[in-house]
DOMIGU-406242 format. One record per residue (C-alpha): residue number from 1; x, y, z. Coordinates in steps of 0.001 Angstrom, whole numbers, m for minus. Layout:
nr | x | y | z
NUM | X | Y | Z
...
REM end
This chain:
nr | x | y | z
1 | m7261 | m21919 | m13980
2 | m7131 | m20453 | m10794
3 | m4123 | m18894 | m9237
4 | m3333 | m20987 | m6697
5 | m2932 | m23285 | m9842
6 | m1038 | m21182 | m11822
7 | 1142 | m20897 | m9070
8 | 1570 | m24406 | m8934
9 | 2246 | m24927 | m12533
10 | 5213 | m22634 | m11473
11 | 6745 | m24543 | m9450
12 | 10178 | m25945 | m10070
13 | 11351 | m29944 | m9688
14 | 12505 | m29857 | m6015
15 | 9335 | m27934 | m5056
16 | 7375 | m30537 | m6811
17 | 9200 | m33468 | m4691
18 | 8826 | m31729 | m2139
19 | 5303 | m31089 | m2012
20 | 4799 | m35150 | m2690
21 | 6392 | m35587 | 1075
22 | 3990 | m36609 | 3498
23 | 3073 | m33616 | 5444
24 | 5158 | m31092 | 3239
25 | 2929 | m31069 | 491
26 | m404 | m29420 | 2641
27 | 2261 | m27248 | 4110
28 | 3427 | m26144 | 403
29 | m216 | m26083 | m471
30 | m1147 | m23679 | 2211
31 | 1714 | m21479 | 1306
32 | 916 | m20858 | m2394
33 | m2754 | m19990 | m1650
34 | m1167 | m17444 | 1669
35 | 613 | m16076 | m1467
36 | m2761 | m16165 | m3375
37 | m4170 | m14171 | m850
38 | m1641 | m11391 | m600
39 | m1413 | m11404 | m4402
40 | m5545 | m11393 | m4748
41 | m5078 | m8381 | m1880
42 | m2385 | m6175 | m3436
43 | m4622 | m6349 | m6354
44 | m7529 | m5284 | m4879
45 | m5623 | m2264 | m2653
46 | m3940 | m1010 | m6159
47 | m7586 | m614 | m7558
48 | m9216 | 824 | m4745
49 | m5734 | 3699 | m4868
50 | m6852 | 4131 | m8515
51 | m10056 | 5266 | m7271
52 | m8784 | 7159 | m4349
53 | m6422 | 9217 | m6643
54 | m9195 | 9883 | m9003
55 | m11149 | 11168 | m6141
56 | m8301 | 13338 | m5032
57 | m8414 | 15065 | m8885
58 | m12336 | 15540 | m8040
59 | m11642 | 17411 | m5230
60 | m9691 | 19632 | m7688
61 | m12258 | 20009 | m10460
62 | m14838 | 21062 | m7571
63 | m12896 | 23626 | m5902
64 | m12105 | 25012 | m9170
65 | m15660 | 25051 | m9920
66 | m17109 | 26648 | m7114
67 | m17830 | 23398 | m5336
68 | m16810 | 24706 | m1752
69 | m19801 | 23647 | m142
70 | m19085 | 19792 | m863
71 | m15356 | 19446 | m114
72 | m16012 | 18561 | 3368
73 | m18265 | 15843 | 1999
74 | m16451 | 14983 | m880
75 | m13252 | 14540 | 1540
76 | m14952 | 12267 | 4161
77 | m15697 | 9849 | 968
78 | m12122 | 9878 | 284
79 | m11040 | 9295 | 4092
80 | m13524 | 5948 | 3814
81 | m11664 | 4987 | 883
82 | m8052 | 5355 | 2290
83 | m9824 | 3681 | 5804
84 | m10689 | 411 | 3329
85 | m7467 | 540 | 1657
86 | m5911 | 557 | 4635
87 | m7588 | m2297 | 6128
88 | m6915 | m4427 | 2449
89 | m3293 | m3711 | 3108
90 | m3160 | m4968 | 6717
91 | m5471 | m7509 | 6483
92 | m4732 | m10960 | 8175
93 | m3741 | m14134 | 6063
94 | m6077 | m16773 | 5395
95 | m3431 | m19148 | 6847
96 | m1692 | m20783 | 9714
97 | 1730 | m21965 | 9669
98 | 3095 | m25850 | 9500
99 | 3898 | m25917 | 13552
100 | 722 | m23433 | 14186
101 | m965 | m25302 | 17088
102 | m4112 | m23801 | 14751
103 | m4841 | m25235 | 11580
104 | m6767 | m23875 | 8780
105 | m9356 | m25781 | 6717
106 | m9397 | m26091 | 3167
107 | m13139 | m24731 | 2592
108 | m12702 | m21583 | 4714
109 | m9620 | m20911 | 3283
110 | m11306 | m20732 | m211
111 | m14210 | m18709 | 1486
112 | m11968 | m16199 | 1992
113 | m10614 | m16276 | m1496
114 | m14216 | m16136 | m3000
115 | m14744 | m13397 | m592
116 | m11833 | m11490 | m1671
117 | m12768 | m11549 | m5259
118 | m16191 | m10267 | m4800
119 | m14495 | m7014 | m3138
120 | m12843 | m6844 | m6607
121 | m16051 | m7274 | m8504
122 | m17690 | m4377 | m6183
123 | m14814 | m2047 | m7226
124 | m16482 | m2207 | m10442
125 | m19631 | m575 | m8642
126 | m16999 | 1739 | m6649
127 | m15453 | 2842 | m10105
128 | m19433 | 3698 | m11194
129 | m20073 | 5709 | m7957
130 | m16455 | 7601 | m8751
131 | m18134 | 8350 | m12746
132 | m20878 | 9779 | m10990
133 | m19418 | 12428 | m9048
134 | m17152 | 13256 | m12046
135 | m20283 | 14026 | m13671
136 | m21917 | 15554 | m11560
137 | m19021 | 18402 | m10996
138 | m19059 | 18588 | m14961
139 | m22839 | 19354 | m15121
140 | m22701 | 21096 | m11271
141 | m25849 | 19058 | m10651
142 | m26694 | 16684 | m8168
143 | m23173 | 17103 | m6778
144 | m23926 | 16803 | m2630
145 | m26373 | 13754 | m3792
146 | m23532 | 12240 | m5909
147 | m20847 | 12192 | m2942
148 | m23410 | 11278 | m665
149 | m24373 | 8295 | m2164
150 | m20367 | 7530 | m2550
151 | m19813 | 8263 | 1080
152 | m22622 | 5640 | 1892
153 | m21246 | 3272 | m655
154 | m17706 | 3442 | 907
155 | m19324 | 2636 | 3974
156 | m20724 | m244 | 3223
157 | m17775 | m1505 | 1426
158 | m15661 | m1091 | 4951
159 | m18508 | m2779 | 6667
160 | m18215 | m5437 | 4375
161 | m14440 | m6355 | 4766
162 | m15278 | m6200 | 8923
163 | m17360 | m9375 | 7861
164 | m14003 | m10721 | 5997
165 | m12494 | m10331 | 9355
166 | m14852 | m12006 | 11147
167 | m14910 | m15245 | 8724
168 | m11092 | m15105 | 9472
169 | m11594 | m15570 | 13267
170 | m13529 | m18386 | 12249
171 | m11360 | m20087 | 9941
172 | m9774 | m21519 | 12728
173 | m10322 | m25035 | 14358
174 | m10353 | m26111 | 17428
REM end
């Protein structure tokens, strides 16, 4: 069950009446999965600050280890990070209003929704990157490799939500 339908499951008598009203009912429908989507997002920003906090321990454990030369590195990764979590937090709904004189169809809203959770599934790949450099500060090998290939990774994740952006600006008819 999704959580859209969750959501729905939730819902109490007069919700459910409503919703049955011509009209009223997309309208509801629209607003649980805007809810979805901030719900799905908030998610997705709290695991991307687990990472970021993690990071900012790193940057710790390096210094204290002699790891001078890659703090500079090691702090653009985390500056990529707080750039994506940044854009997760302020990112636009997947969702137009009842009066909006643009309306937002069904597929593209759940588009966005599959889009959203494959940013969660690549946090799983983030959270690998983030093991990495941890280990690589332990050992103190391979560290300016090990933050490189996070600062590239981070990249790509931010040029990924862009395209999330850009499938909003679409969502829209005409």
């Amino acid at each position: 069950m999704g959580l859209v339908d969750k959501m729905k499951s939730g819902r109490n008598a007069i919700e459910r009446t409503l919703s049955g009203l011509p009209g009223i009912g997309e309208y509801k429908e629209k607003e649980l999965r805007r809810a979805a989507d901030r719900r799905v997002r908030d998610a997705l920003a709290q695991l991307l600050e687990d990472q970021r906090s993690r990071l900012t321990g790193l940057q710790l454990d390096l210094l204290g280890s002699g790891g001078l030369d890659w703090m500079d590195d090691l702090e653009r990764a985390i500056g990529r990070l707080q750039l994506l979590i940044d854009r997760v937090k302020s990112a636009a709904y997947g969702y137009a209003g009842f009066f909006d004189a643009e309306k937002v169809r069904e597929e593209q809203l759940e588009a966005l929704a599959r889009f959203d959770q494959e940013m969660i599934r690549r946090v799983g790949e983030l959270q690998e990157k983030v093991n990495a450099v941890e280990q690589a500060i332990a050992d103190k090998e391979n560290i300016g490799q090990t933050v490189h290939d996070l600062a590239d990774f981070l990249a790509e994740l931010n040029r990924q939500w862009r395209h999330r952006r850009e499938a909003m600006r679409n969502t829209v008819e005409e």
